[in-house]
C-alpha positions as CSV (number, residue, x, y, z in Angstrom):
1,X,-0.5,-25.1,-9.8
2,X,0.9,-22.0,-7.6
3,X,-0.1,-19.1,-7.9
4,X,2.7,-16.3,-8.1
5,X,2.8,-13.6,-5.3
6,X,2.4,-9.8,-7.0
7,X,5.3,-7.8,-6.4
8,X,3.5,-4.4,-5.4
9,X,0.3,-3.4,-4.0
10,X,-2.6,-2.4,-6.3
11,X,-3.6,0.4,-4.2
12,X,-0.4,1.9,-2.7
13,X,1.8,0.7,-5.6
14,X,4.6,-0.4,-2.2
15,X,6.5,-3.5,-2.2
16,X,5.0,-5.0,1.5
17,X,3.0,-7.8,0.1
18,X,2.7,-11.0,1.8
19,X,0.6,-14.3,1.5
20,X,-2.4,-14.7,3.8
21,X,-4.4,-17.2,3.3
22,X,-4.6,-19.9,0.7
23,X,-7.2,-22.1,-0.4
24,X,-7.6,-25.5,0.8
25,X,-7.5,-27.4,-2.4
26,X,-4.2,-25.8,-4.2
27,X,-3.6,-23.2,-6.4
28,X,-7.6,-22.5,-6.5
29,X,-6.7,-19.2,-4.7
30,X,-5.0,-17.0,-2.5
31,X,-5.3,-14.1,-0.3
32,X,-2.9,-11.6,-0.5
33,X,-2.1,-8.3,2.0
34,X,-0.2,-4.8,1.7
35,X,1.0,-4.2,5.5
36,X,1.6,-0.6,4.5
37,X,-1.7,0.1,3.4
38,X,-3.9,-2.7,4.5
39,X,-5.5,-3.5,1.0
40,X,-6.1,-7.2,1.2
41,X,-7.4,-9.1,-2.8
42,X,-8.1,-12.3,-3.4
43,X,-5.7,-14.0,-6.6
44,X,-9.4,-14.4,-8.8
45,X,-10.6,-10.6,-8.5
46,X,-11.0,-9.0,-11.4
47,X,-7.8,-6.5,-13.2
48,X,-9.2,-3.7,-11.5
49,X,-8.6,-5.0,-7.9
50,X,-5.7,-7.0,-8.9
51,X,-3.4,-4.9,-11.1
52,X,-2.2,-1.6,-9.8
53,X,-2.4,-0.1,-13.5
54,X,-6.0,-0.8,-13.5
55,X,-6.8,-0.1,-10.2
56,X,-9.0,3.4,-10.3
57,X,-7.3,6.0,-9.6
58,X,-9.6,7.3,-6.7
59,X,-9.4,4.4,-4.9
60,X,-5.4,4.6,-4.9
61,X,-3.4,6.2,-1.7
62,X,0.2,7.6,-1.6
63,X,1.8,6.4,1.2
64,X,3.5,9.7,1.8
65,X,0.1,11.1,2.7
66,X,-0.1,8.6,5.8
67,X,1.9,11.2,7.9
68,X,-0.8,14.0,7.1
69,X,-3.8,12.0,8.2
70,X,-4.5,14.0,11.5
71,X,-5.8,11.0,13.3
72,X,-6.8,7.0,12.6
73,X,-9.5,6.8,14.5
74,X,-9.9,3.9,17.3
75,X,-11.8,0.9,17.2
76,X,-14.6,1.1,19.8
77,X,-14.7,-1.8,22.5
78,X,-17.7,-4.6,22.2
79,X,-20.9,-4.0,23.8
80,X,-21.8,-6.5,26.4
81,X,-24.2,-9.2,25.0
82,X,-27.7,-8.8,25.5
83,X,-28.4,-12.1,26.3
């Protein structure tokens, strides 16, 4: 049984979904990604991860806001182990 790829994301409501990861027995689940705004679900989340009229409202981003964000902030490098 597949299970059929959403068309837009819940959270940003764009249409740059793709497949990331799918379970190892078929069609038990899969993993899919928004490359616009990063939101990642799994296919057996509940309707309010899942469907982007159900998603709460604030929780959702407008991808025309991205320009306005005055910096992302960088990831810092690891510390050296302690071991």
């Amino acid at each position: 049984m597949a299970i059929s790829s959403p068309s837009i994301c819940p959270r940003c409501r764009s249409a740059t979904i793709k497949t990331r990861s799918t379970s190892p027995v078929a069609g038990v689940w899969t993993v899919f990604g928004c490359d616009t705004c990063f939101y990642t679900w799994r296919s057996t989340e509940p309707d309010e991860n899942t469907d982007p009229d159900k998603y709460p409202a604030v929780f959702r981003l407008d991808p025309a806001d991205f320009a306005k964000v005055p910096e992302i902030p960088t990831i810092p490098p690891l510390r050296k182990s302690q071991t």
